[in-house]
N, C-alpha and C positions, 0 to 999 in steps of 0.2 A: 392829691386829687387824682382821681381813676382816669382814664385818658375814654372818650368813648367813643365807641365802636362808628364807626361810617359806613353808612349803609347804601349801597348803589340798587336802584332799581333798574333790571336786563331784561327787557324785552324781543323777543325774535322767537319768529314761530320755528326755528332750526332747533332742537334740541343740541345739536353737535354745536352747532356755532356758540349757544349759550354757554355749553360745557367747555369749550375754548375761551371763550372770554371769562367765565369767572377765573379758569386754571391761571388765565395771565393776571386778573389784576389779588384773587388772595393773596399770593407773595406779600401786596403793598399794605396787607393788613383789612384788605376792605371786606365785609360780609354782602355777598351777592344774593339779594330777592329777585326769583324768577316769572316774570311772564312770558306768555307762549302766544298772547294774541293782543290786541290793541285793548278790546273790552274788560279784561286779565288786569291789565298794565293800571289802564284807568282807575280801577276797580281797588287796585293793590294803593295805588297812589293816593287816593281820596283817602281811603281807610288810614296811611301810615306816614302820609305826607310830611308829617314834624319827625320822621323818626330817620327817612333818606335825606342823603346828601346831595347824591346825585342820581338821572336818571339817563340810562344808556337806551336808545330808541331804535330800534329799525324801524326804515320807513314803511316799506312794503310788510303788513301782517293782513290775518283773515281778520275780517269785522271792522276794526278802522286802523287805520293806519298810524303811523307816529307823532305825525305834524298835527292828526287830530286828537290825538293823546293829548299832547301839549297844548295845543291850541283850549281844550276843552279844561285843563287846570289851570294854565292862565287865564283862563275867566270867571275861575271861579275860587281860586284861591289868593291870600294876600301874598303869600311867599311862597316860590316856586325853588326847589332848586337849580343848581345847573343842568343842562342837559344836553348831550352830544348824542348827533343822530349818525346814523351810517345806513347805505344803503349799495347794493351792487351796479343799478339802475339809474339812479342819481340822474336827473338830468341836470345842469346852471339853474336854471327857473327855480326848480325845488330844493336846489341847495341857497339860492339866494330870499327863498322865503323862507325858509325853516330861520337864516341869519336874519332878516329882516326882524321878525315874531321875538329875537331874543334869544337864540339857540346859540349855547358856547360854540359848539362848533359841531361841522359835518364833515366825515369822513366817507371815502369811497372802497367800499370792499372789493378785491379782499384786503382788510385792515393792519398794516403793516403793526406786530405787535408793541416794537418800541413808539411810535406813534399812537395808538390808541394811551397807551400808559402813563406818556407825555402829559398827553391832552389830559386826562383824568386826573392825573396828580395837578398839574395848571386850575383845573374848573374846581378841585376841591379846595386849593391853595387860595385860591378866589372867593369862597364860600364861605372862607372860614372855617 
């Protein structure tokens, strides 16, 4: 039986920072779909939702932000994947609701790379 591909959906309106983050997690085998903005992400996620594993989020993007990303497929789908948010900005408040809602976990940029990897390999190990 073929092994199949895991799919992380990468959100962040940094192009640099996305191309950082797929660079570190392809090594683990994972195929990285790119969004650039909240409405992007959403956009991507409705369409292929059965197809990602996980979804990698910055909070802060143009148009909506992460936690409404999320917030807006957890209402409307039965099975969400995991999903780790990261932000520079972060305050408590919004790392303790992003956890509240359900979110594997948040990280504080700038994201130490063996930590992001961790986390990823854990929320997919979780996944299934």
């Amino acid at each position: 039986m073929m092994q199949t591909t895991r799919r992380v959906l990468l959100a962040d309106d940094d192009i640099e920072v996305r191309c950082g983050v797929e660079d570190l997690l392809s090594p683990l085998g994972l195929e990285v779909v790119h969004a650039e903005s909240g409405p992007q992400a959403l956009a991507i996620a409705r369409e292929r939702l059965d197809q990602l594993h996980l979804l990698v989020l910055d909070f802060h993007m143009p148009g909506c932000n992460g936690l409404d990303v999320y917030t807006s497929l957890r209402a409307s789908a039965v099975r969400i994947p995991p999903c780790i948010f990261y932000s520079g900005e972060a305050t408590e408040l919004v790392r303790s609701k992003a956890l509240d809602l359900g979110a594997w976990a948040f990280l504080r940029k700038p994201v130490q790379p063996s930590e992001l990897r961790s986390e990823v390999l854990r929320a997919l190990r979780h996944a299934g």
